[in-house]
N, C-alpha and C positions, 0 to 999 in steps of 0.2 A: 767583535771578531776574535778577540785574543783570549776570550773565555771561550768560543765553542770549539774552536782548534786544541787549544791546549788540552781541552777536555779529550778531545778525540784522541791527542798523541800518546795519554795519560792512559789512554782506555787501547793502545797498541792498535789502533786502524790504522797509522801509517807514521814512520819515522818522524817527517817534516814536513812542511811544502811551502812554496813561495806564493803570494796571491801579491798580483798586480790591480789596481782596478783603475779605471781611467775616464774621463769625459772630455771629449774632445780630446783637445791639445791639454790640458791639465793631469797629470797623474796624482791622484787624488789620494791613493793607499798602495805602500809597496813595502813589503816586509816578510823577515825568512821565522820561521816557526821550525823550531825543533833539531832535529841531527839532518846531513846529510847519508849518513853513515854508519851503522850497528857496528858492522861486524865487518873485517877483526876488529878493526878500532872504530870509538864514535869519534864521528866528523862531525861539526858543526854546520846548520844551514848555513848559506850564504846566497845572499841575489845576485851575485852571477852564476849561480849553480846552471850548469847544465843538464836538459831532462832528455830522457829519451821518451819522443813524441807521443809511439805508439800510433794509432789509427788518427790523430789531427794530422799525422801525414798526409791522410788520405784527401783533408781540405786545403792545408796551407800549401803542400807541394802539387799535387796530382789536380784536384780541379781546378788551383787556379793556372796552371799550364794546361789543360784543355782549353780553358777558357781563352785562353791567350792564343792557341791554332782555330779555336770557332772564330775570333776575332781577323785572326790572319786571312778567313777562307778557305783554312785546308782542312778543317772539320765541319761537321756537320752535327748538331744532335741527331736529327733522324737517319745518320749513315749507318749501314750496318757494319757492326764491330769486323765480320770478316772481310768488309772491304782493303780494310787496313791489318787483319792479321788472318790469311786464307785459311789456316788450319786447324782455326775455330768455328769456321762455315761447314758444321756439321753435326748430326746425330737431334737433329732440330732447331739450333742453334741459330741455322742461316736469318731466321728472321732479327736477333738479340741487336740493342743497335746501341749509339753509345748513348745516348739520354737514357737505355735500364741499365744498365751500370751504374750512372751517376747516381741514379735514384736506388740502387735495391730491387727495382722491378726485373732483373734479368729472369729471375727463375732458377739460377744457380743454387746452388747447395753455399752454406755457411765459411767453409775451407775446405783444400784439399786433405784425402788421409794421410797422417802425418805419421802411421806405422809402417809405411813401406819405405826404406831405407834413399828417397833420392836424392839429388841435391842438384843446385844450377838453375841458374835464371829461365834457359829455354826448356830446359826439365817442367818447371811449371806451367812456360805457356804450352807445352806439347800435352800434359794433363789436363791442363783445363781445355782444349781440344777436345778429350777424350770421355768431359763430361757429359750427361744427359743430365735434362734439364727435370727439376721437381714441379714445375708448374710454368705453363706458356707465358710467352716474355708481357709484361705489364699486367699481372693478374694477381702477383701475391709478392707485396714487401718481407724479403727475406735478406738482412743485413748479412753483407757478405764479402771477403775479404780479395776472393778470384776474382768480383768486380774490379777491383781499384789494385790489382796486379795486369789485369789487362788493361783496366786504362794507363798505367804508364807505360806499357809498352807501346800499347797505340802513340803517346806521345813521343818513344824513341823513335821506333819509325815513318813517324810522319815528320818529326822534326831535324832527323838525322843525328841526333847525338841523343845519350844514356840521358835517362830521368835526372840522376843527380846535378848533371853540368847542366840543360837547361833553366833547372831551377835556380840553378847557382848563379847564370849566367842572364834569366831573363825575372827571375823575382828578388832573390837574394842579395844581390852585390848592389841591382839600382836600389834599392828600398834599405839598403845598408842593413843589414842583419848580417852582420858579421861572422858570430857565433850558431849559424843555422845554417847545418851541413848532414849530409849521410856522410858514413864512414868517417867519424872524428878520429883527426891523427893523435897519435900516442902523447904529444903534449897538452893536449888537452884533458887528460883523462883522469886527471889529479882532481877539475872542477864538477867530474860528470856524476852525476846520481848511479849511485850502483842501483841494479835491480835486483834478482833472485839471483841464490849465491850459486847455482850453478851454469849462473852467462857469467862471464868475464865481463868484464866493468870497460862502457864505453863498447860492447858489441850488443846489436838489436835484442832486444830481449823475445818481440816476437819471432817462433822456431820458422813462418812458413819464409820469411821476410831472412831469415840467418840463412835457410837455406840457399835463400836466391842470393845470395854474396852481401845481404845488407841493403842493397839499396830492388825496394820492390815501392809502388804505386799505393802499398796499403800499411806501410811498416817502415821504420826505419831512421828517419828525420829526429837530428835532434834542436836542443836549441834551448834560447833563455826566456826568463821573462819579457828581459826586456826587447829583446828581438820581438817578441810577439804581440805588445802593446804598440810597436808599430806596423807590422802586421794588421792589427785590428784598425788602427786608424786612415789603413787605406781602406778599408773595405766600410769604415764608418763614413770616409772621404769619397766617397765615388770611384773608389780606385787610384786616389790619389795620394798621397801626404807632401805636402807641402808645393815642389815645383815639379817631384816624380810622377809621375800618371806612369803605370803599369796596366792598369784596365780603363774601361771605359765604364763608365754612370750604370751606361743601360745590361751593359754584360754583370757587373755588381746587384745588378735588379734580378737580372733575370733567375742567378744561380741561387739568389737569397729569397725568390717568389715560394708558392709553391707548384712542386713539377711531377707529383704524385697525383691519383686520379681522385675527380670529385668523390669526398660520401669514407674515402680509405680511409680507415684508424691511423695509421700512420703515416703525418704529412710529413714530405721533404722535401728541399728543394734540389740545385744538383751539387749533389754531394753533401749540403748544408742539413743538419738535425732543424726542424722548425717545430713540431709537437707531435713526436711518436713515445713509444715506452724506453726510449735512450736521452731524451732531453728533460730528466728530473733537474740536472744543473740548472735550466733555468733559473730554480727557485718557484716560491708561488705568490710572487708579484709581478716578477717580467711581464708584461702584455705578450699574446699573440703578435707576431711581426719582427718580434726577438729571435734570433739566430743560432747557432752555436753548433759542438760537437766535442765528444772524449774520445779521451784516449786508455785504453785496459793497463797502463803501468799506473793511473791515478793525475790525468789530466786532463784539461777541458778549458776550451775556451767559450764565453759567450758573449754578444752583442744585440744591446736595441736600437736601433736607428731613431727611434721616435724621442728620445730622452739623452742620446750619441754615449752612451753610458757602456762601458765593457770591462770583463772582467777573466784575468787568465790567471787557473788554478794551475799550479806544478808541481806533484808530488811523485815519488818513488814507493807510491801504496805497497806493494810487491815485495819491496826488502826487509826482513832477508829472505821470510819462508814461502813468500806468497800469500799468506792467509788475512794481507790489511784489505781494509774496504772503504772508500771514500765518496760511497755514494750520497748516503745521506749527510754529509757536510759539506758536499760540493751547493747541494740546494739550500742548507743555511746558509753559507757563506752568499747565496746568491741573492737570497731572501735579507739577508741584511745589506747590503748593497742597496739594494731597490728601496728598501725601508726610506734611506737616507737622503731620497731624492726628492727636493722641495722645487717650487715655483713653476711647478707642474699646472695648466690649466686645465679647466674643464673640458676647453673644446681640443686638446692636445689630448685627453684621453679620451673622447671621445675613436679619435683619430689613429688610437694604436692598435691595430690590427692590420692582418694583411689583407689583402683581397687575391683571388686569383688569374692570374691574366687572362684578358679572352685569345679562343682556340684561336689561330692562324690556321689558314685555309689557303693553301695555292690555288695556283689560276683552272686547276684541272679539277679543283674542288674536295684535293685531297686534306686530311687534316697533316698540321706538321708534327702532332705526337700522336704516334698509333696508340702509345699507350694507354691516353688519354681517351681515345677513342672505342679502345679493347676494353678497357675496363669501367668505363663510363656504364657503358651497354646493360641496361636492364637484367639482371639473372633472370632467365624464366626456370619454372617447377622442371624438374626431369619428368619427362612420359619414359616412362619404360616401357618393355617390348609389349608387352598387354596390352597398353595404354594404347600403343602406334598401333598396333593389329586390329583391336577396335576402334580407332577413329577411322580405319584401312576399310571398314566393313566385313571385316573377313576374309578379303578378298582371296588370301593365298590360301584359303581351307575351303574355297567353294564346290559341293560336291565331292569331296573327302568323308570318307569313314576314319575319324580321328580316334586314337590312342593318345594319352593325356601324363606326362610324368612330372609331378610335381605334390608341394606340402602346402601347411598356411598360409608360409610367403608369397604365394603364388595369386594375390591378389592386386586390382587395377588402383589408381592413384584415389579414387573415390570407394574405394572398401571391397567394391563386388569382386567376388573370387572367380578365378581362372576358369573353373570348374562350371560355375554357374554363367559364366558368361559363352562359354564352348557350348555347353548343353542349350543354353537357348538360341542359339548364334542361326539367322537362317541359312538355308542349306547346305550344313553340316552336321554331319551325325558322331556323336559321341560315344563311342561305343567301347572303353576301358581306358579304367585310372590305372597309374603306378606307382607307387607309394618309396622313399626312398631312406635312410636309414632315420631312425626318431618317427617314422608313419607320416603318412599324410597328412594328420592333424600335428605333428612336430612333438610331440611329447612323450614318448616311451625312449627310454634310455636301453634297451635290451634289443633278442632279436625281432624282426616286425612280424606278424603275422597276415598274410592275404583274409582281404574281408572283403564286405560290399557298401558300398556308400550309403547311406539310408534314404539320403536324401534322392538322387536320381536314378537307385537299383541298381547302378553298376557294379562292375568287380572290380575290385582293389587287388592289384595282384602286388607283392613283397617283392624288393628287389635288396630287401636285407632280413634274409630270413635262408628258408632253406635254399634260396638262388641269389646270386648276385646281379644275373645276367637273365632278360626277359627269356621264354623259350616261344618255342616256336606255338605253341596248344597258347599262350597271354599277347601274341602278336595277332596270330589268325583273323582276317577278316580287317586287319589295319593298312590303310591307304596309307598314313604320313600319322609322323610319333610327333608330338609337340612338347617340347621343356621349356620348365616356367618354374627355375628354384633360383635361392636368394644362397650366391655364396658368400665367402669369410674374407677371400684376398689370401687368404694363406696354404699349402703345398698341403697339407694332411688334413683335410675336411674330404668324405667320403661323396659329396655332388657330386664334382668331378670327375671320378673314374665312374661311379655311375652313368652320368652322362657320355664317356668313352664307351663302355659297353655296350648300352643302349645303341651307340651308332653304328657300334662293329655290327650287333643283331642284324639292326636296320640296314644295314648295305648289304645281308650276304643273302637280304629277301627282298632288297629293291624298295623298302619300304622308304620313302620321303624324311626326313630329321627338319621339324622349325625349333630351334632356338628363340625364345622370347628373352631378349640381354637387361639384365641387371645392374646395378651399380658394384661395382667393387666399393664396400665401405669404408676400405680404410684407403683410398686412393688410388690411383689407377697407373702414377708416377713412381713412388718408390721402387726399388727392388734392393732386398737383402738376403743373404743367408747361403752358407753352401748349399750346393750341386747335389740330388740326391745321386748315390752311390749307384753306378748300372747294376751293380746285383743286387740293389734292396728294393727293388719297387714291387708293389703290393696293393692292395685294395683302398689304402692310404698312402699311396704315392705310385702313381699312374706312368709317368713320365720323368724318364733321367733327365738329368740336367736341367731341370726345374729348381730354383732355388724360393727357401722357404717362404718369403714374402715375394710374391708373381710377379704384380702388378697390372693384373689383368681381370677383364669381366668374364661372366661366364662363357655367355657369345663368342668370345676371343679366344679363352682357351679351347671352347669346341670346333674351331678353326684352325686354331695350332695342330691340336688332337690329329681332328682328317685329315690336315696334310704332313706332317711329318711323322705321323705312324703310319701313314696310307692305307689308311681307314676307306677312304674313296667313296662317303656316304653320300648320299643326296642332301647337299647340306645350306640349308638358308636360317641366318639370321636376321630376326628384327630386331635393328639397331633402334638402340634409343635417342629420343630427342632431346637438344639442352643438356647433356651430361659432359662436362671434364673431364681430362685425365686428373687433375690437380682436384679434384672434388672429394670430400669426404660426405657421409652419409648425409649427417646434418646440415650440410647444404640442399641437398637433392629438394627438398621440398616432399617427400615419401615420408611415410607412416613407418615407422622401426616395428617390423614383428620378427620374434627372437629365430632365428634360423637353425637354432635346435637348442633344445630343451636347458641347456648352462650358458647360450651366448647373449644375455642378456641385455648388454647397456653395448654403446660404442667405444664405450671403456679397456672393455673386456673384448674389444674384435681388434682393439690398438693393442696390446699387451699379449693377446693370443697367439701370434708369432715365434715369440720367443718362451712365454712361458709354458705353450703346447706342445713346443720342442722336447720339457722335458718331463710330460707327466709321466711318463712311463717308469719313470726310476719310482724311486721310495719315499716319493712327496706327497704330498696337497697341493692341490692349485685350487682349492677352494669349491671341490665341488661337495653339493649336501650343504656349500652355506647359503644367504644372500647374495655373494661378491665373488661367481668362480672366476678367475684368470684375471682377478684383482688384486689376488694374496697368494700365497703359498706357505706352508708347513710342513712339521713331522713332528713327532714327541720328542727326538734325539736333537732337536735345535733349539738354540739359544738366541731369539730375537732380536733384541738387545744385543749384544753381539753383531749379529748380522746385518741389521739395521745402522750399523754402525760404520758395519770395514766397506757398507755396496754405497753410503753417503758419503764416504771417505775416498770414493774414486769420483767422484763429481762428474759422473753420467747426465750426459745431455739430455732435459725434459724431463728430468722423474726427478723423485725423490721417494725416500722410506722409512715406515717406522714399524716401530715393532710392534705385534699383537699375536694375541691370544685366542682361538678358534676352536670348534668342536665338529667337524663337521657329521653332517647323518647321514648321509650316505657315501658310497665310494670310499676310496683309500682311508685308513684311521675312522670312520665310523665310528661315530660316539667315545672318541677319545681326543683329551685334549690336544693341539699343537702351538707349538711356539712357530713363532716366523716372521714375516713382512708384510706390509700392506703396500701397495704401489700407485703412489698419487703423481700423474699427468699433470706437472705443468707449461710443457707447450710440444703438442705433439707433433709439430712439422718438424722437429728436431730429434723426435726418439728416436732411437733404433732398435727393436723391438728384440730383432731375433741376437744383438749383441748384448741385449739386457738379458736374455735367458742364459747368456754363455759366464756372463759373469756372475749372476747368482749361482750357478752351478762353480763356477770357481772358487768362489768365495765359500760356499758351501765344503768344496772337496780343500781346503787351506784350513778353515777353521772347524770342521768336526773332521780329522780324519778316520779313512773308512768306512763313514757310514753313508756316504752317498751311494747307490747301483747305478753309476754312472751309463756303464754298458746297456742297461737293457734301455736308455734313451734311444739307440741306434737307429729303431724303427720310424721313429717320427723326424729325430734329428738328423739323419740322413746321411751324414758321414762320419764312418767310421775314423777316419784321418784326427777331424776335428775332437773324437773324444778323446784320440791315443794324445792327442799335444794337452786336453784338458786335465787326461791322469798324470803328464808327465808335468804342470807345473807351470806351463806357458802362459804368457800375459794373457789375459780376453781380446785386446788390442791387437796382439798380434794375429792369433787365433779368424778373428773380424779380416782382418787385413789381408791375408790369406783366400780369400772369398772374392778380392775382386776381378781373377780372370775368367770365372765362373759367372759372377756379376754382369761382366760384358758379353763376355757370348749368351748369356740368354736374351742382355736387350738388343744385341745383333739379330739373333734369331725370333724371338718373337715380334719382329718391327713390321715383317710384312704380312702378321693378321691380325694387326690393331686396326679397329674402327674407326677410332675418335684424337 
């Protein structure tokens, strides 16, 4: 123990920290390693040092007071959270209930944006009111912090008194932890761990937790070691230590089972880490069955029931600059721990894992976890609109002279093309393609030319060539127009206003419009980006107040289109079957053919938001290489460099390194560029179109002058947002500025979503 610590304090991952470890009633190893204290002066460790908790708030305070109102009877896991707080019973929310909180299954977003200036406790729950969800409640573990601020409030108002006096009053004072409080008074502040030098020492270091006056559901809690090694011995006790009982056996079981859905990557229980991508502390001998959870200031507690063995790290990883990291010392220290444990039997390990409890079923036959039930549920493949119109037999083209607007994508789940399936379809007559910009076959980069199919002699008529807009001589003799293209999910792909045109045609000749719906591939949940400007819309931006990541299939927006332009076409969609909003491509169960000639991987349709924003200035986005809207360049940049100051903002989900490019066609043509390369790694957290604002920021800080910032306007959409990028302003801000534009589009596009 005292070589890999020291190693680490040697090697600056973190000041100090206390490690407790215990079995049973014995405490077996308790000792302080290293400073309390950098700066200004070094402090010495000490075991009474007091730690700021950080997120084991979230279990020592917040779930074990849930646990204690489910106990009472005035909770319920299956309650829905707005029973108890109404002004979160909305914007889809109404179903969220409090077992997906406990677990991460709500669908919530990570935190609230922490660049719009607010502060106050009901500030927060009024925001998270105001959230829409990124994925339907129990479908996708996304560790989140607006969980476990509404569960303590749910426990203010159901209990009648603030988070911190419950706990003070129904965990804290019986179980004697003295030293384990939010908002430590001023005399204790002499023993408390400082964290980053810009909190004050003894205030929450978490900002959303500071905001809320310090005492918040997910933040906050401070406390010692040795408060916490009894702590652990109630929860290793059945809820008990000694002659204190604060919980019951079975309430102890249940939050420490797992309460995540069969088959999920990441099990939890409620509230409890059991084995997802945050419980490395384990170590890698723990058994399965083993418990635990950290905290981002550099603490964590864990426990195995099977061996009664626990172990609580407490460090101040964070002081002074932020940059220690005690991840992988958390899991040696855990790993030698478990080393050490003899007289272990066979049939004892046998025996160390969990199992998961069976479903509970009321008398009505209901399950008692939906989410369990929601998420269990077999995924079937998406049928897209093709797919559904021919299992339909055609039915809604019967006796129709069909007009056909669509490219390669425009094929069913088993290969056969749109084209070929219309043309032989009985009693439907085929009687003109329309090709839209990339051609039919998706591969010309220029204008398109009208051709004829070869295969069924039809005519190809250009809708990106010398017209944008069918006329009347390329409709003639069309009963009903059918589309069948594969969009991008983002505000400047030319489908869309295509497909607007198209409708306008078709309504001012009575011609019929079918929509065959598509997946949005980069999800159907997100929205980001400003508002296109009402005076810049164009053939690449159709519709104002559209912001640049939608959130919508094609189906949907040629729904919005007809009704809020009042288009007033004859408009039918076939919706598709088995698609989420929360769904990405590579879910769908669908074959990827590239939807025009540069959008190659799923990669590159994640990334395309933000970095399509700015091709128009005096970059590369990689087109003419392998990897367009993977990388970006110019000859006037310094990769290295760059790669440097956009790694140095610690952007959620990417990361970048520098490289070197040529590309052959497009911008720079057979000349070198320096730049970045942009590697995904976890893209339900990127933000795509704020990942574009800051390379361009970073761009216009570190080459000055040479960015053409302005001639972005077209695709970026607002003007506002370049004048604040020439004037200097953070990206954050910039982002932040975006969300009342944000909300009324998901106001407004809520009533022609499908799914």
């Amino acid at each position: 123990m005292d070589a890999v610590i020291n190693d680490a304090i040697a090697d600056h991952k973190l000041p100090g920290v206390v490690v407790l470890v215990g079995r049973g009633d014995t405490i077996a190893w308790r000792k302080a390693y290293g400073s309390r204290a950098l700066v200004p002066a070094r402090e010495p460790m000490t075991l009474d040092t007091v730690f700021d908790l950080a997120s084991l708030t979230k279990v020592v305070a917040t779930t074990t007071a849930v646990m204690m109102l489910v106990e009472d009877g005035k909770i319920r896991l299956t309650d829905p959270v707005a029973t108890f707080i109404p002004e979160f019973g909305k914007k889809g929310k109404e179903r969220v209930t409090i077992r997906d909180l406990m677990t991460h299954m709500s669908g919530l977003r990570p935190d609230l944006d922490l660049t719009d200036p607010w502060s106050g406790a009901q500030t927060a729950i009024s925001l998270a009111g105001d959230e829409s969800l990124t994925a339907p409640p129990g479908r996708r573990f996304v560790y989140s912090d607006i969980n476990f601020f509404l569960l303590g409030e749910v426990v203010a108002r159901v209990s009648g008194k603030p988070l911190d006096v419950f706990a003070r009053d129904r965990i804290f004072a019986p179980l004697g932890m003295k030293d384990t409080m939010f908002l430590p008074p001023a005399p204790l502040v002499p023993r408390i761990a400082p964290t980053e030098q810009t909190v004050a020492r003894g205030v929450v270091h978490d900002p959303t937790s500071r905001r809320m006056g310090g005492v918040a559901g997910h933040a906050g809690l401070f406390s010692t070691a040795a408060d916490l090694s009894v702590f652990c011995r109630m929860l290793l006790g059945g809820g008990a230590v000694g002659t204190t009982r604060i919980l019951s056996p079975l309430a102890v079981g249940r939050m420490t089972a797992p309460a995540t859905p069969v088959g999920d990557t990441s099990v939890r229980g409620l509230g409890w880490d059991l084995d997802s991508a945050y419980s490395s502390n384990r170590g890698e001998l723990l058994p399965l069955g083993s418990f635990g959870h950290t905290g981002f200031t550099g603490t964590s507690l864990w426990m195995d029931p099977a061996t009664g063995v626990y172990i609580v790290f407490l460090s101040n990883r964070v002081h002074p600059d932020g940059k220690g990291d005690v991840t992988p010392l958390r899991a040696r220290v855990a790993t030698i721990v478990a080393s050490s444990l003899t007289g272990i039997t066979s049939e004892a390990l046998r025996q160390m894992s969990w199992s998961r409890p069976p479903l509970q079923v009321d008398a009505a036959g209901t399950s008692s976890s939906a989410v369990v039930t929601a998420a269990s549920t077999t995924i079937l493949p998406v049928q897209t609109g093709v797919d559904v119109l021919r299992a339909e037999g055609f039915a809604l083209l019967k006796g129709q002279r069909v007009g056909l607007l669509t490219n390669l994508t425009g094929r069913a789940r088993d290969g056969a093309t749109t084209i070929d399936l219309l043309a032989a379809a009985p009693d439907v007559k085929l009687v003109a393609l329309f090709s839209p910009e990339h051609g039919i076959r998706g591969v010309l980069d220029a204008s398109v030319p009208s051709t004829t199919d070869e295969k069924t002699g039809l005519p190809i008529h250009s809708l990106y060539g010398q017209t944008e807009r069918p006329t009347a001589a390329m409709l003639a003799g069309v009963d009903t127009i059918v589309i069948d293209l594969q969009d991008i999910g983002a505000r400047f792909y030319t489908y869309m206003t295509t497909t607007a045109y198209v409708m306008e045609e078709a309504a001012s000749r009575h011609i019929k419009v079918i929509v065959l719906d598509r997946p949005n591939p980069i999800g159907g949940a997100m929205i980001e980006g400003p508002a296109l400007d009402a005076g810049s819309t164009s053939f690449i931006g159709y519709f104002p107040a559209m912001p640049i990541r939608h959130g919508m299939t094609i189906g949907e927006i040629a729904r919005l289109f007809n009704g809020e332009r009042h288009i007033n076409a004859d408009l039918t969609v076939v919706s598709m079957k088995n698609w989420r909003r929360d769904e990405w491509f590579d879910e769908t169960g669908q074959s990827w053919i590239n939807p025009s000639p540069n959008m190659r991987t799923l990669y590159a349709a994640t990334l395309y938001p933000g970095i399509g924003a700015f091709e128009s200035a005096n970059i590369s986005v990689g087109r003419g290489t392998d990897t367009p809207f993977e990388q970006m360049g110019a000859p006037w940049i310094d990769g290295v460099r760059l790669s440097e100051a956009l790694n140095a903002r610690r952007l959620t989900g990417v990361r970048f390194y520098p490289v070197r490019f040529t590309p052959t066609a497009s911008k720079f043509a057979n000349t070198e560029c320096q730049g970045v390369f942009i590697t995904i790694a976890d893209r339900a957290v990127v933000h795509p179109v704020r990942l574009g604002v800051e390379i361009a920021a970073a761009l216009i800080k570190l080459f000055p002058g040479q960015l053409q910032v302005d001639s972005a306007v077209r695709l970026f959409g607002s003007q506002d947002g370049l004048t604040r990028l020439k004037a200097g302003d953070d990206p954050a801000a910039i982002a932040a500025s975006w969300t009342a534009a944000e909300t009324a589009w998901r106001q407004l596009r809520a009533k022609y979503l499908l799914y």
